[in-house]
N, C-alpha and C positions, 0 to 999 in steps of 0.2 A: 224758154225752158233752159236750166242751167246745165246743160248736157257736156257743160267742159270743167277738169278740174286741172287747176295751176296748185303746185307743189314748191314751196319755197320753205325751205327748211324743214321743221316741222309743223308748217303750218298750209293746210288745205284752203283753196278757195274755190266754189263752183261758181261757174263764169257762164254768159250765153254764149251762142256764137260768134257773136258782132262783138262782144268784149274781148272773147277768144285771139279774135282777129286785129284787134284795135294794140293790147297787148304784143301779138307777135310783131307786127307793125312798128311797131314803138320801139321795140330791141334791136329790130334792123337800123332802125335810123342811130341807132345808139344811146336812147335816153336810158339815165341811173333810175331816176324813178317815175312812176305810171298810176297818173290818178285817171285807175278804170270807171270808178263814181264815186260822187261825193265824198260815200262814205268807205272808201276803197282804194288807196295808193299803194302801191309794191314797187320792191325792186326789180330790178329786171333778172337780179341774180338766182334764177328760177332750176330747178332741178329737173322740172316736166310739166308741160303741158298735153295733158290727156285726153282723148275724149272718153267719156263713159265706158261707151260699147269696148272699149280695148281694155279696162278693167274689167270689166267681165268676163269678156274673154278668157282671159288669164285666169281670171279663178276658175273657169269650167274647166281651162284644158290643166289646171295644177291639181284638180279634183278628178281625173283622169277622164272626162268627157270628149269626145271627138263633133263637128260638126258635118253634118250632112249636106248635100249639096243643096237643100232648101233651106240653106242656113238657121236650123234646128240642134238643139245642143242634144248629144244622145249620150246614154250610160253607157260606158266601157265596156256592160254586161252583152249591151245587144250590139252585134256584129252587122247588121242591114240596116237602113234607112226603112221607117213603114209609117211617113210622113201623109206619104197619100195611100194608104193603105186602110180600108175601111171595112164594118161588117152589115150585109144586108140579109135581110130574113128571105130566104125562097117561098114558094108555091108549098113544098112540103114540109116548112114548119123548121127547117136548118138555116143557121147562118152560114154566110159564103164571104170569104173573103175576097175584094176587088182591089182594084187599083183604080183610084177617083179620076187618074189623068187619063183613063180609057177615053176616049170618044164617047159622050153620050150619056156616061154613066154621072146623074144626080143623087147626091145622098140628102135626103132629108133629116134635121134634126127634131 
């Protein structure tokens, strides 16, 4: 999975991780240019090496989202986590709000 992006000018390349790695590898030793594969040499004169997950990142939190401690992206609207937060129908026909990390408590979908 190409879950890394190298940024050399204006020009993107999604990388896997072992080329991620083969790349930074290569700049430490000092090489000008890096044939990642065949059909793939760069310079080493690189801007960023990213993973994914930290682009994204950045666009939640530039969209004004904050992250929960279940690392769950939430709108700036809602002020609580209600990640494990679930509704089960009672005995008398009402939903009850629980919390799924209770002890014991299975929610069926």
């Amino acid at each position: 999975m190409k879950d890394w992006i190298l940024t050399i000018g204006i020009d993107k390349y999604y990388l896997t991780e072992q080329e991620a790695n083969f790349y930074s590898k290569s700049v430490e030793r000092g090489a000008k240019i890096i044939a990642i594969r065949p059909t793939l040499s760069v310079s080493s004169n690189l801007q960023s090496l990213v993973h994914k997950s930290e682009v994204e990142a950045t666009k939640a939190i530039e969209a004004g989202k904050w992250q929960c401690t279940h690392g769950n992206w939430q709108p700036k609207s809602i002020r609580t986590c209600s990640c494990t937060k679930s509704y089960v129908l009672t005995e008398e026909g009402t939903y009850r709000e629980v919390d799924t990390e209770e002890k014991g408590i299975t929610i069926e979908s």
